[in-house]
C-alpha positions in Angstrom: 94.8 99.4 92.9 93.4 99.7 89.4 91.5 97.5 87.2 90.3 94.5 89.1 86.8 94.3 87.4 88.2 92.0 84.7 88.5 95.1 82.3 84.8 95.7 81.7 85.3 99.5 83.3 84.4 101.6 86.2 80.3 100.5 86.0 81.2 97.2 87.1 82.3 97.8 90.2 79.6 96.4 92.7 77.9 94.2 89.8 80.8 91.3 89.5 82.3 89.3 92.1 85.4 91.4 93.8 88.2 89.7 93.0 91.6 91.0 94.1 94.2 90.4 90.9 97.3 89.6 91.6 100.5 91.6 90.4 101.7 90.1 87.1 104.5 92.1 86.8 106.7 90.7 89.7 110.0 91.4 88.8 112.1 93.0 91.7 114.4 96.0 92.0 117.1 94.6 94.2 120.5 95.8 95.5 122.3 92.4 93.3 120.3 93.4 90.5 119.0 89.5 90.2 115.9 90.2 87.9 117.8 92.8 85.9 116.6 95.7 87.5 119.6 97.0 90.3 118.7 99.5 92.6 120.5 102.9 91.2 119.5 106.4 92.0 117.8 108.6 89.5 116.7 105.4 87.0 113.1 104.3 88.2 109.9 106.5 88.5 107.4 105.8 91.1 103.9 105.9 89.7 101.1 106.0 92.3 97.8 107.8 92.9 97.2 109.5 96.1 93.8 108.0 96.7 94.7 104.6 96.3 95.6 102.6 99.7 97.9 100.3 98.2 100.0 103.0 96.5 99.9 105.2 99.6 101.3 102.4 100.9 104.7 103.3 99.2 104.7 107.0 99.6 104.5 106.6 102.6 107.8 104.3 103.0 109.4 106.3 100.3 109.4 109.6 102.9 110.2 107.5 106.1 113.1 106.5 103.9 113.8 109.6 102.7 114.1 108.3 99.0 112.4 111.5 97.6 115.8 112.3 95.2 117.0 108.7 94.3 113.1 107.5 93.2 111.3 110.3 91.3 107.6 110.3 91.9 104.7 110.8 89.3 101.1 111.5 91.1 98.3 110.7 88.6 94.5 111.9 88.3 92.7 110.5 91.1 89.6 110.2 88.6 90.7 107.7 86.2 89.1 106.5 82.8 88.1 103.3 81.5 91.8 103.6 79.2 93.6 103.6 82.8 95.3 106.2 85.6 95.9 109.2 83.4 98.2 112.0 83.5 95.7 115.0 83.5 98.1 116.8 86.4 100.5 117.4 84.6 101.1 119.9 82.0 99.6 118.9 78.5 98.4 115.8 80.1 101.8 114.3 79.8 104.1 112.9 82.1 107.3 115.3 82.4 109.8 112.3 82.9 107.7 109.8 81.3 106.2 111.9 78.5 103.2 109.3 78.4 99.4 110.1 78.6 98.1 106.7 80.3 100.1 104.1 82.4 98.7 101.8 80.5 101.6 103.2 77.7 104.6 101.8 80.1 102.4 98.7 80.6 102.1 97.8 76.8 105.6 98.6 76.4 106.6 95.8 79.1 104.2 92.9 77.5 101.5 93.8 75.2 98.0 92.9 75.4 99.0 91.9 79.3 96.6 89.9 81.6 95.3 92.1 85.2 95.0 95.3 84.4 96.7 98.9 85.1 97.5 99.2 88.8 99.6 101.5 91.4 101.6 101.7 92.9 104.2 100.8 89.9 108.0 101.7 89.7 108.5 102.1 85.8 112.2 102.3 84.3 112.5 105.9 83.2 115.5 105.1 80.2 113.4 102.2 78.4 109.5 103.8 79.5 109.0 99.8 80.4 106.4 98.8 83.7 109.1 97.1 86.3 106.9 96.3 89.0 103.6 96.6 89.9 103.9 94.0 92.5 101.8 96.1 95.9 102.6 93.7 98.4 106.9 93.8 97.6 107.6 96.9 96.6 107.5 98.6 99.8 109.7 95.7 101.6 112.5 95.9 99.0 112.6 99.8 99.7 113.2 99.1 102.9 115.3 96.2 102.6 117.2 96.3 99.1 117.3 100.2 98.8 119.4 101.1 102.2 122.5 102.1 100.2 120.3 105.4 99.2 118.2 106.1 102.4 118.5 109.0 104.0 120.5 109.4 107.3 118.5 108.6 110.4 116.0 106.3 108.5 114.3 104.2 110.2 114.4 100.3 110.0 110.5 99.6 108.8 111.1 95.9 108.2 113.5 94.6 111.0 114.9 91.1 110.9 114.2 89.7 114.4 110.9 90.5 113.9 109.7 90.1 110.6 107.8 86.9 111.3 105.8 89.1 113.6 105.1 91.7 111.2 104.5 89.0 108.2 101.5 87.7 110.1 100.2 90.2 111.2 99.9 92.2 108.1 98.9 88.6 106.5 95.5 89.1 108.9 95.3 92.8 108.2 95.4 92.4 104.4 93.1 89.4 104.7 90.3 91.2 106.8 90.7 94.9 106.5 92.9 96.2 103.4 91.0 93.7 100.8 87.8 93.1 103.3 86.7 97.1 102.7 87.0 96.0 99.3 85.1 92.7 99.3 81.8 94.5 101.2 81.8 97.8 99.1 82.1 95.3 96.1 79.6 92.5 97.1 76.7 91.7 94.6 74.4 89.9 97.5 73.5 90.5 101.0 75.7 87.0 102.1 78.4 88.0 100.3 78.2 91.6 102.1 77.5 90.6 105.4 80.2 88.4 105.7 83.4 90.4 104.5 81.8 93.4 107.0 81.5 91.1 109.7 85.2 90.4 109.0 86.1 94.2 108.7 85.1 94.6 112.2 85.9 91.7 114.0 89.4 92.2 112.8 88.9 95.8 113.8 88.3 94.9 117.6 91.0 92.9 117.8 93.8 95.4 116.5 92.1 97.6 119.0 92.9 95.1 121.8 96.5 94.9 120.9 96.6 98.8 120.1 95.0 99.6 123.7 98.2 97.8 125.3 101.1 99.6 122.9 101.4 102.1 120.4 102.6 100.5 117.4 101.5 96.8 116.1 104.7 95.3 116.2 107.5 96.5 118.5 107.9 99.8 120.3 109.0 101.9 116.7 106.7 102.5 113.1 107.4 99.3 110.7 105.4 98.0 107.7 103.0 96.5 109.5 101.8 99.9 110.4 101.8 101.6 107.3 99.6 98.8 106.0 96.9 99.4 108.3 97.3 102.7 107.9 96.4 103.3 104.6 93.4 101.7 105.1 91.8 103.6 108.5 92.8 107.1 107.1 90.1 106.2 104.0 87.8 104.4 106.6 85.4 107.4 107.7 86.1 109.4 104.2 85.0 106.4 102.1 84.7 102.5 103.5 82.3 103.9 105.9 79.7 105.2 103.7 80.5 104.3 100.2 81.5 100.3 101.2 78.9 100.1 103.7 81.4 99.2 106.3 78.9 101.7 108.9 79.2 99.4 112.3 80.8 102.3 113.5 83.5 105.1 112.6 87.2 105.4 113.1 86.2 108.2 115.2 84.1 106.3 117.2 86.6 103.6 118.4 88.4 105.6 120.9 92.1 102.9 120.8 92.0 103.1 116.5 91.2 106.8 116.5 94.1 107.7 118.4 96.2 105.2 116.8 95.1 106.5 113.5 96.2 110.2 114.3 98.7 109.2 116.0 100.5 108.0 112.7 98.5 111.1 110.4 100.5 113.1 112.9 104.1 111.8 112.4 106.4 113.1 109.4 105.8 110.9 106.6 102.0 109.9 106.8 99.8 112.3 106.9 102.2 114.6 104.8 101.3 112.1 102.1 97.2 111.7 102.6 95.1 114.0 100.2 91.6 113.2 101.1 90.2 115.4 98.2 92.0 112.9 95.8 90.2 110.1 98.1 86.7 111.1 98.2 86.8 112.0 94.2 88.5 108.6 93.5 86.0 106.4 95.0 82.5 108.2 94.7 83.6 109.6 91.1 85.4 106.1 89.6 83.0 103.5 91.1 79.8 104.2 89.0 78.7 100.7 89.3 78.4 102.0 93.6 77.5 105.4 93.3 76.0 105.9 89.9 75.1 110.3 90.0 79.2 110.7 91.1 78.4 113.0 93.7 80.7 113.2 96.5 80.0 114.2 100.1 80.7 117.0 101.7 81.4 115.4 104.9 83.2 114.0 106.7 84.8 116.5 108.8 88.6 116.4 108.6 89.6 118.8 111.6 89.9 115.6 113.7 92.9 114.3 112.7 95.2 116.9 114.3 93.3 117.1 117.2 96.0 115.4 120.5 96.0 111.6 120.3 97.8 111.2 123.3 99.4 108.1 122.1 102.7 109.2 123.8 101.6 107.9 126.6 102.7 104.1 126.2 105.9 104.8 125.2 107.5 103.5 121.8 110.2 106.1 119.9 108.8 106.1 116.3 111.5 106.2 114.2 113.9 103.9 116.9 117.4 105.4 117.0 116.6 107.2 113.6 115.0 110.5 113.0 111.7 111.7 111.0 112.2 112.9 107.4 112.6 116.1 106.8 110.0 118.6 104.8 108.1 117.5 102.1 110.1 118.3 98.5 108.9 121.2 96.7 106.5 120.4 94.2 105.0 117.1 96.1 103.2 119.1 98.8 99.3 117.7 99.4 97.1 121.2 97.8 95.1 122.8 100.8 92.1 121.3 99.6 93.3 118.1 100.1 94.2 118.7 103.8 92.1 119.3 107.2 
């Protein structure tokens, strides 16, 4: 997520058409090296912010997979400028590894004066400073598929052959309807426009909740990509879409089958260690002046919800398969209290 606004800045959000851009830097970090870029422990840096969706997409995989020592991880202000995510957490504003102010730096050292904007997640190459990837949709697939000569013991398998086709349609729909459709109603400039990518929200909505009433996992009895993808997007749903995108048919919380499913996965090692709602709520209402011109951010919702019992146990499914969860969270990349129920 970054600049989709066409480069105009934060006050257009919610004035121009939503478009989604996609990734122009598609180059892949792959076990043959093919595109130049072999997987190799220690080289790349993993740029995200933890109130983006699509970058919490790979922090998410990254601890499943237990890549926390082979892929370094940079966490940028949540409240980013009109120059691009920004390094303001870190001492002297700099990246440590990176020693850059702005991603936009390890962009314009890639290609200069490059089309679609600064977006995370993106995996730069920490020897040159040069942007590999900022490709959303892949990179999380290749960590599970072209990084397994680094993951951890007892990782589990996220995107399993015999049932990939599965999971590619299904997160197909999901992206289609709920990751981007948030998106397309908080962003809408007329009432058609609106009603019509909420109406999709929802409807798509139900009918997760009718496969989620009848097992505990999207696709197969264990946690794959298909789940992380949706989960990135209902953990936001209540703190942000529901209010700030307009998407108010009704809460997570209210939906008794997504609710559960929700804390279900906020419970389990490796997602909700990763969710900082503080960096959620300040991203959205802060950034999107064009949506929510004063910047003032709720105090609600309340958070104590999501470690309340789910109960999700109940129709079997082993989470991690024959694996095991991740162990703690590495020192330093713990979510602040603040950021936590």
């Amino acid at each position: 997520m970054g600049r989709d606004d066409g480069g105009v800045g934060n006050s257009a959000y919610g004035r121009k058409k939503f478009r989604r851009s996609k990734a122009h830097f598609a180059d892949r970090i792959t076990a043959d090296g093919r595109d130049s870029w072999p997987v190799e422990a220690g080289r790349y840096r993993l740029v995200v912010s933890r109130a983006c969706p699509w970058a919490s997409r790979a922090l998410v995989s990254r601890r499943l997979l237990g890549l926390e020592e082979a892929l370094s991880l940079a966490v940028t202000d949540p409240v980013q400028d009109d120059r691009s995510w920004r390094f303001t957490l870190d001492p002297d504003g700099r990246d440590p590894v990176l020693g850059i102010r702005f991603l936009s730096e390890a962009y314009e050292r890639r290609e200069r004066d490059h089309p679609g904007g600064v977006s995370v997640p993106a995996v730069v190459d920490v020897p040159s400073g040069k942007l590999v990837t900022n490709d959303y949709q892949q990179i999380t697939l290749d960590l599970a598929t072209e990084w397994t000569a680094l993951h951890r013991e007892g990782a589990p398998d996220l995107y399993p052959e015999a049932l990939r086709d599965e999971i590619d349609a299904v997160v197909e729909d999901v992206f289609q309807d709920v990751n981007n459709g948030v998106y397309r109603a908080g962003f809408a400039t007329d009432q058609e426009e609106y009603e019509a990518a909420c109406t999709a929200v929802f409807r798509r909505l139900e009918l997760l909740a009718g496969r989620l009433e009848r097992q505990r996992y999207l696709v197969g009895d264990t946690i794959t990509e298909a789940d992380i993808r949706l989960f990135t997007t209902l953990v936001r749903f209540d703190a942000v879409y529901h209010g700030h995108f307009k998407c108010n048919r009704w809460k997570l919380a209210e939906n008794r089958v997504l609710w559960g499913y929700a804390r279900d996965l906020y419970q389990t090692p490796g997602f909700g260690d990763t969710v900082d709602f503080d960096h959620i709520k300040r991203h959205y209402y802060q950034v999107h002046t064009g949506i929510n011109p004063s910047g003032i951010v709720p105090l609600g919702p309340d958070l104590s919800g999501w470690t309340t019992p789910h109960h999700r146990e109940e129709l079997g499914g082993r989470p991690f398969g024959d694996g095991t969860p991740p162990g703690p969270v590495p020192a330093g990349e713990e979510v602040p209290a603040r950021g936590r129920p």
